[in-house]
N, CA and C of each residue as an Amber inpcrd file, in Angstrom:
protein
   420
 134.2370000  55.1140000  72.7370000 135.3940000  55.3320000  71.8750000
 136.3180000  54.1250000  71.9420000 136.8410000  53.6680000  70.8940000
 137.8070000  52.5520000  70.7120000 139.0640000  52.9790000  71.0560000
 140.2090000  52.2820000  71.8220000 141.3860000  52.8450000  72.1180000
 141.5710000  52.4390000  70.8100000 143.2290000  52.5940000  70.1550000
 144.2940000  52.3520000  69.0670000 144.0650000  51.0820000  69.4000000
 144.6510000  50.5150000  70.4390000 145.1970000  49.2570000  70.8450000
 143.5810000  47.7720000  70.5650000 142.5690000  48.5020000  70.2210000
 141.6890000  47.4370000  70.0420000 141.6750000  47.3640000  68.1820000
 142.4310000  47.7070000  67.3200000 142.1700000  47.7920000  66.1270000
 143.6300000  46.7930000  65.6030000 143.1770000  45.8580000  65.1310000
 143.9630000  44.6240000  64.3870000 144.9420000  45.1630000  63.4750000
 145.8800000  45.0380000  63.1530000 146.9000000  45.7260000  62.3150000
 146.8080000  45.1690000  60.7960000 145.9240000  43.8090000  61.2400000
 145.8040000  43.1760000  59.8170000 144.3210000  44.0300000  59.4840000
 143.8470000  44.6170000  60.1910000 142.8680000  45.6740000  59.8520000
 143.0790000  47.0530000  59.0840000 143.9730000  47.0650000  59.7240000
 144.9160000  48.6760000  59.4410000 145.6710000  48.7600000  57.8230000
 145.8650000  47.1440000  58.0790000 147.2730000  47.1250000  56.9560000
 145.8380000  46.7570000  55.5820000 145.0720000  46.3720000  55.7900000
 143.9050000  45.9150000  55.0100000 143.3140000  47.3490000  53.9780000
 143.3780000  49.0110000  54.9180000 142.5390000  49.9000000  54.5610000
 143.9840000  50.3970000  53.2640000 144.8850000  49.8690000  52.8280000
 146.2380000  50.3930000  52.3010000 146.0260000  49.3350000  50.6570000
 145.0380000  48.6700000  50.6630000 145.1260000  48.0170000  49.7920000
 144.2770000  48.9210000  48.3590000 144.6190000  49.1250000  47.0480000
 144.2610000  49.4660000  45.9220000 144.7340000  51.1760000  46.2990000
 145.1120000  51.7280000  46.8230000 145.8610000  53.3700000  47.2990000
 147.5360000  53.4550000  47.5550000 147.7520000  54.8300000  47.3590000
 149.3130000  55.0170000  47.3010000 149.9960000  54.3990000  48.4420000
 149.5480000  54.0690000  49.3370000 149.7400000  53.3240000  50.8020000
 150.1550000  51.8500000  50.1580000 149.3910000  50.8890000  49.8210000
 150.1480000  49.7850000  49.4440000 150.7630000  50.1700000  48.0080000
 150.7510000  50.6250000  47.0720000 151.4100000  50.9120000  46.0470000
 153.1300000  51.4730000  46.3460000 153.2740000  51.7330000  47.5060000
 154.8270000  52.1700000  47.8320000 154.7430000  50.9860000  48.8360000
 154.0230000  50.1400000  49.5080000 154.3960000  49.0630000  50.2840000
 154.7370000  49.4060000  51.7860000 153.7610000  50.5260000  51.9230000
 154.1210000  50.4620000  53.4410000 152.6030000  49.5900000  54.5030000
 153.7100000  49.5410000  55.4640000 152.8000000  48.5060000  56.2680000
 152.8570000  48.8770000  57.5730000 151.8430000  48.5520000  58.2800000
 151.9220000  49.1870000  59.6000000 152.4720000  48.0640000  60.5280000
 153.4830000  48.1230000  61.4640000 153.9820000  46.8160000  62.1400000
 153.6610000  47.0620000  63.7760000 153.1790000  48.0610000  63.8800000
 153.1870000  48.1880000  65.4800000 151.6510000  48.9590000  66.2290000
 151.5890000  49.1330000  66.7860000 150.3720000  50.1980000  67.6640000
 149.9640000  49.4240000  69.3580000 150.0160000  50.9890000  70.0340000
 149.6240000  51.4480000  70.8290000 149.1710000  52.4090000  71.0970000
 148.7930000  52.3170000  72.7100000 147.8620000  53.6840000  73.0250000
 148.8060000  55.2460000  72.6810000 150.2780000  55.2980000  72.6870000
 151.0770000  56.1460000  72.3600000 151.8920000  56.1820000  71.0820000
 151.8450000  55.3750000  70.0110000 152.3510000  55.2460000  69.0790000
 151.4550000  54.4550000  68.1540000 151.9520000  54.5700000  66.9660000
 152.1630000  54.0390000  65.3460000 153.2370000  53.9700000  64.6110000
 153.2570000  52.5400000  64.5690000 155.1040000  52.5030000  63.2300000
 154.5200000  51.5780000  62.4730000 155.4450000  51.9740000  61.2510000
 155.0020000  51.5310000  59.9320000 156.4340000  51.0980000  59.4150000
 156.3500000  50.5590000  58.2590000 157.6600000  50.2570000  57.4490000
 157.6720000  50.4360000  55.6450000 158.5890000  51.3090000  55.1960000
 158.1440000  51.1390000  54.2050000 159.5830000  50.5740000  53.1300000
 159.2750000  49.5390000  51.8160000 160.5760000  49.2610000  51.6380000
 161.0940000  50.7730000  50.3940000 162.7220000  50.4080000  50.9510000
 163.2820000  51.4140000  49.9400000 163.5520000  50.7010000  48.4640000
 163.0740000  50.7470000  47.1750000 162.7540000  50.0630000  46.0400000
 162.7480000  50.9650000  45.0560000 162.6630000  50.8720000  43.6390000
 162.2550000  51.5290000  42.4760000 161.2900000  52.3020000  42.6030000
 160.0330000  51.7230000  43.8590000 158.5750000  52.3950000  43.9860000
 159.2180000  54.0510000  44.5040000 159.9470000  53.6980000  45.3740000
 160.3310000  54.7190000  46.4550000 161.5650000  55.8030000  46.4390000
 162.2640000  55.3380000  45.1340000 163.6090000  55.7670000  45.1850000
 163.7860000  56.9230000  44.1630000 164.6470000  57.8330000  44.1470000
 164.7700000  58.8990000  43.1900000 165.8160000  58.4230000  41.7190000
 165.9980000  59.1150000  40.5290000 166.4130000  58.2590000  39.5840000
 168.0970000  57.9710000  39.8310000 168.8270000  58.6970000  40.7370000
 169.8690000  58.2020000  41.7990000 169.9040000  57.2150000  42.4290000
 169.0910000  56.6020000  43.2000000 169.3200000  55.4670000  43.4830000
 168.8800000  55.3230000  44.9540000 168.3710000  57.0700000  45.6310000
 168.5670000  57.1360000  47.0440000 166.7790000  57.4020000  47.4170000
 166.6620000  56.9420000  48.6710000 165.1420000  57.0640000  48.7690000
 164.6360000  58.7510000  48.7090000 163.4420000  58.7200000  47.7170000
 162.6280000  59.6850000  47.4810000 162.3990000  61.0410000  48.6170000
 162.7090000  61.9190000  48.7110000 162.0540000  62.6190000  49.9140000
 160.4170000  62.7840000  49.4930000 160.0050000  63.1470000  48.5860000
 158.4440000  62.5510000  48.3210000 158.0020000  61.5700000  49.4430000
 158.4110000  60.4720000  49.1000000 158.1780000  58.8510000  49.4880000
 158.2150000  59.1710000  50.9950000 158.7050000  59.1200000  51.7140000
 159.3810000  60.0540000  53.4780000 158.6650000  60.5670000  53.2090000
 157.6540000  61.4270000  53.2180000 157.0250000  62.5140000  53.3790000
 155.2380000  61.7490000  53.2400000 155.2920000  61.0620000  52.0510000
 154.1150000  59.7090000  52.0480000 154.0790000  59.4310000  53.5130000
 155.0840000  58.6630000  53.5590000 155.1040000  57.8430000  54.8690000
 154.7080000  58.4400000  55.8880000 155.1550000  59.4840000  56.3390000
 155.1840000  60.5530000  57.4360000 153.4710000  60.8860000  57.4680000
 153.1530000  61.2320000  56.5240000 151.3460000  61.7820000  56.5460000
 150.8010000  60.3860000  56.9290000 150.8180000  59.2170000  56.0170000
 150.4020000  58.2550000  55.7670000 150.2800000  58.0870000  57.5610000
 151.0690000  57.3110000  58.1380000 151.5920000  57.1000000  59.4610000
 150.7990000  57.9870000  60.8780000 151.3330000  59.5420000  60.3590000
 150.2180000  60.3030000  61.2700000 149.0940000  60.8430000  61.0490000
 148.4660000  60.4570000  59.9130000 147.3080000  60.9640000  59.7630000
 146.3290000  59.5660000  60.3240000 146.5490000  58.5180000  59.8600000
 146.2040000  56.9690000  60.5410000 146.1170000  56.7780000  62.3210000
 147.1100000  57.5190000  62.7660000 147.2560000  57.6390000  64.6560000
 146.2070000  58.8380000  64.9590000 146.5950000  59.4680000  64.0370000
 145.2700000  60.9010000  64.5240000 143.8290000  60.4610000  64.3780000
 143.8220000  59.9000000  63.1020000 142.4780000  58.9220000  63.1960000
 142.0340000  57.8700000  63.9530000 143.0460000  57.1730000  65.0330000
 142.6340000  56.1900000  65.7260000 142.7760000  56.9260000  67.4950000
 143.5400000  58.2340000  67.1550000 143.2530000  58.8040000  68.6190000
 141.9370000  59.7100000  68.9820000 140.9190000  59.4630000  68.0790000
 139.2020000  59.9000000  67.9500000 138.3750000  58.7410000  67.6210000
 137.0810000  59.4040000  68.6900000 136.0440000  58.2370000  68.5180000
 135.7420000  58.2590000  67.0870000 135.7230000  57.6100000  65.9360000
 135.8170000  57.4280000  64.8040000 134.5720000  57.1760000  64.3700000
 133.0560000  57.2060000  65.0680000 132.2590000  56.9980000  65.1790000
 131.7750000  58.8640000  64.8660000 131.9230000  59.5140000  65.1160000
 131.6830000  61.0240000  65.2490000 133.0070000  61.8040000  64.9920000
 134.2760000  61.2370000  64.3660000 135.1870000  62.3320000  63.8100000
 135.8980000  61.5700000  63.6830000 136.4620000  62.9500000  62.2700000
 137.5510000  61.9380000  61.1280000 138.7090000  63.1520000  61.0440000
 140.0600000  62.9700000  60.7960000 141.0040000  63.8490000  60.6690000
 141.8740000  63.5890000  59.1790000 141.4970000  64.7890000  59.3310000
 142.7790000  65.3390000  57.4380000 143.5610000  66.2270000  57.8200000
 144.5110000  66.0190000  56.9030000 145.8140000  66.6260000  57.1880000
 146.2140000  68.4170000  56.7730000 146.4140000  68.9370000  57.8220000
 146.4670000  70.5680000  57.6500000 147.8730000  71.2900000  57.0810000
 149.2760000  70.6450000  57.9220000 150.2510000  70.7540000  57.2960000
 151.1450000  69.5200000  57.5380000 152.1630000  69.5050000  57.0450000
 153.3190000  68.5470000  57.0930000 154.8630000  69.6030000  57.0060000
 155.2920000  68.9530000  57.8350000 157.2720000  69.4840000  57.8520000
 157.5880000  68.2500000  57.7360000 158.6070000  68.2520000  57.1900000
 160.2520000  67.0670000  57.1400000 161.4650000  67.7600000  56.8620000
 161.7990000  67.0600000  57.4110000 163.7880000  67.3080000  57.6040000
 164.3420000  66.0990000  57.2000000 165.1220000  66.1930000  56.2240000
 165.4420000  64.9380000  55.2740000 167.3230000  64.6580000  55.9000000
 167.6530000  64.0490000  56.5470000 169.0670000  63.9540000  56.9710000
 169.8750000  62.6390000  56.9000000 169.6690000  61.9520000  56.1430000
 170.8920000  61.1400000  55.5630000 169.9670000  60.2250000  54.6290000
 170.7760000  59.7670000  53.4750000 170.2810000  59.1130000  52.7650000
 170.5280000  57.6170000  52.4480000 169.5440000  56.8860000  51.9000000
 168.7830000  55.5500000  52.2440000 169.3710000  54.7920000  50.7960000
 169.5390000  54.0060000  50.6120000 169.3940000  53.5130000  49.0360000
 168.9410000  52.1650000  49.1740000 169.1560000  51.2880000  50.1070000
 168.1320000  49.7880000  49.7180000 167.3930000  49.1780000  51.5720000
 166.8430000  48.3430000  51.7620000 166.2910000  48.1510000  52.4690000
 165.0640000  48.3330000  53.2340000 164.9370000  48.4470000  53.9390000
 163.4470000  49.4270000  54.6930000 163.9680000  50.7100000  55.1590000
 162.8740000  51.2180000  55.4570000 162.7770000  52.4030000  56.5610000
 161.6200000  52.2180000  57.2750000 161.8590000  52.8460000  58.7140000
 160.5890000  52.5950000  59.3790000 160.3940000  53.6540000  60.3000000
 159.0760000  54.1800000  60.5250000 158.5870000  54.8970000  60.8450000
 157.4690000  55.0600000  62.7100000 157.5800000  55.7600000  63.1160000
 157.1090000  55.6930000  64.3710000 156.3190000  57.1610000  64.7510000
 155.2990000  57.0650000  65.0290000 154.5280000  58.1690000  64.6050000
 154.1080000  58.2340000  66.1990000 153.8930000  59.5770000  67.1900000
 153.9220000  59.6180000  68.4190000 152.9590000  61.0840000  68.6540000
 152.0840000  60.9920000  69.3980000 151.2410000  62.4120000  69.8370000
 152.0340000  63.5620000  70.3180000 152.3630000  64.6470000  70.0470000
 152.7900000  65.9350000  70.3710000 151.1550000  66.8620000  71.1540000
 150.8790000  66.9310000  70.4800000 149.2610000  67.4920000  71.2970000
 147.9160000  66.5840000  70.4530000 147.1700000  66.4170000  71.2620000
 145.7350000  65.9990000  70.6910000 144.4640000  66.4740000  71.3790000
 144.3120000  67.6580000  70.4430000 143.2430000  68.3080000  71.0940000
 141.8890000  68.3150000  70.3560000 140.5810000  68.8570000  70.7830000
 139.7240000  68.6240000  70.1080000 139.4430000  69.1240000  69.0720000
 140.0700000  69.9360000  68.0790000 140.0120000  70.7400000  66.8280000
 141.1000000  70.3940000  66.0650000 142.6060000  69.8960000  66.7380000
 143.6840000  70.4780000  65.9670000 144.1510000  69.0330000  66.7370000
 145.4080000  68.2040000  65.5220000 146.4860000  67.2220000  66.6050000
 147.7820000  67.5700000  65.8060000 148.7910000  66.9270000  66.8490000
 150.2460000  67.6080000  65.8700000 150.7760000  66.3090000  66.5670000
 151.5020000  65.5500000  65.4170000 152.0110000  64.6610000  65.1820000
 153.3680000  64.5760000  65.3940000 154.6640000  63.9110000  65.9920000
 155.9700000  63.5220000  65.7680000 156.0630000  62.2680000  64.7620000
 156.8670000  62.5850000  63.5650000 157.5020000  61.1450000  62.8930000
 158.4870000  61.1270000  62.5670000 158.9550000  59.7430000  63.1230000
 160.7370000  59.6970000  63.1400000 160.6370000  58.8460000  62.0790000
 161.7060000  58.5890000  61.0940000 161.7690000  58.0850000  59.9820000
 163.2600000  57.2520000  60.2240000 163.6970000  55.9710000  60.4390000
 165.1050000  55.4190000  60.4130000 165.1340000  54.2530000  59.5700000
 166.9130000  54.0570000  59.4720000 166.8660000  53.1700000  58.3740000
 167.2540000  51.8670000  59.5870000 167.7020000  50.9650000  58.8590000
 167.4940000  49.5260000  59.4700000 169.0050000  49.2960000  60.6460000
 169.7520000  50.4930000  60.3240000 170.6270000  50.8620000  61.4580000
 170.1040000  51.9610000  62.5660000 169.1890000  52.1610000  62.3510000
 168.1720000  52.5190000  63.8270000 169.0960000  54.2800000  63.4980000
 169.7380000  54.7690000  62.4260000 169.7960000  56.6260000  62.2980000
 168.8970000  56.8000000  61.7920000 168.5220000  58.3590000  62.2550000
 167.2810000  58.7440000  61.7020000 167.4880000  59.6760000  60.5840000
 166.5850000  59.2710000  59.2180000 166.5140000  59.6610000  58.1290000
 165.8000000  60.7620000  57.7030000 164.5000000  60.6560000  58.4960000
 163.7680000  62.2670000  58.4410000 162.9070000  62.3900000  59.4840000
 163.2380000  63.4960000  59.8480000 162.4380000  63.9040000  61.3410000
 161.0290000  64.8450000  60.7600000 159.5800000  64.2320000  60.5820000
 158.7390000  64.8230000  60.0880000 157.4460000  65.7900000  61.1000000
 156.6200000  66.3440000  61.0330000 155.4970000  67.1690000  62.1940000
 154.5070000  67.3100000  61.3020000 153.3790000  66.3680000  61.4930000
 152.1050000  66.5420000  61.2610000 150.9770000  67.5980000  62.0520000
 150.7190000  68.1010000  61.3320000 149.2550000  68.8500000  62.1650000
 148.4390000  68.8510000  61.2160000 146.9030000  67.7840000  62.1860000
 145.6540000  67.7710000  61.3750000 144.4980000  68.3920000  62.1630000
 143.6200000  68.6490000  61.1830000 143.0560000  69.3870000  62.0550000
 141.4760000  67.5930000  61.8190000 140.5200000  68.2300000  63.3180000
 139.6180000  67.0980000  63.8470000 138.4410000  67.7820000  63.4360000
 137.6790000  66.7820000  62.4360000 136.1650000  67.2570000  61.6370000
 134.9440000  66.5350000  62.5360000 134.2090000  67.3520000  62.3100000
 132.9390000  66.1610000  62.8890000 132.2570000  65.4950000  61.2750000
 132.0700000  64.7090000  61.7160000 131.3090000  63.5380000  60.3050000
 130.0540000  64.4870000  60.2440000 129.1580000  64.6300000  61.2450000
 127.8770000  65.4940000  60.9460000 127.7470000  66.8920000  60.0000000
């Protein structure tokens, strides 16, 4: 099994190209054996016709982010993970710059993983506090 930490980010950021992943411009900037952060910018792509970032878009990000860590916390060779549910909590709003995202293991077990994603803007408050749970397939 490959840890997180052996997979190139210019690898990572590579699988986002022609999908809603680079089409909103998020990018992955970080990884380890306990995390995933990403960044995504706040823009026209991302923003509601107000002016303030999308809760849609946050909610992209949030799957996007932990469904990618759930997939790199399995031998990827014999199992792949899709996403079962998603929560967000949307708490202050964004209108230009980035947001960035940090995606962290809550449980990872062999059927089921549940995800933490913190969502902040470029003053380090947090914008949406999201909870992934995917469930773990075998490829066979």
């Amino acid at each position: 099994m490959r840890s997180p930490t052996d997979i190139a980010l210019a690898e990572l950021n590579a699988t986002s190209q022609g999908n809603m992943v680079g089409f909103l411009g998020i990018e992955y900037t970080a990884i380890d054996a306990d995390y995933l952060a990403a960044k995504m910018p706040v823009s026209q792509k991302t923003q509601q016709p107000i002016g303030w970032l999308h809760g849609g878009a946050s909610v992209v990000l949030a799957e996007t982010i932990g469904s990618m860590a759930a997939n790199l916390a399995v031998d990827r060779a014999q199992y792949y993970c899709v996403g079962l549910s998603i929560h967000a909590n949307h708490m202050r709003r964004v209108t230009q710059g980035y947001v960035y995202a940090v995606a962290t293991p809550l449980h990872t077990g062999k059927s089921t993983q549940v995800w933490q994603i913190k969502i902040t803007d470029e003053q380090k408050q947090l914008v949406c506090a999201s909870q992934l749970t995917v469930k773990v397939l075998d490829k066979r």
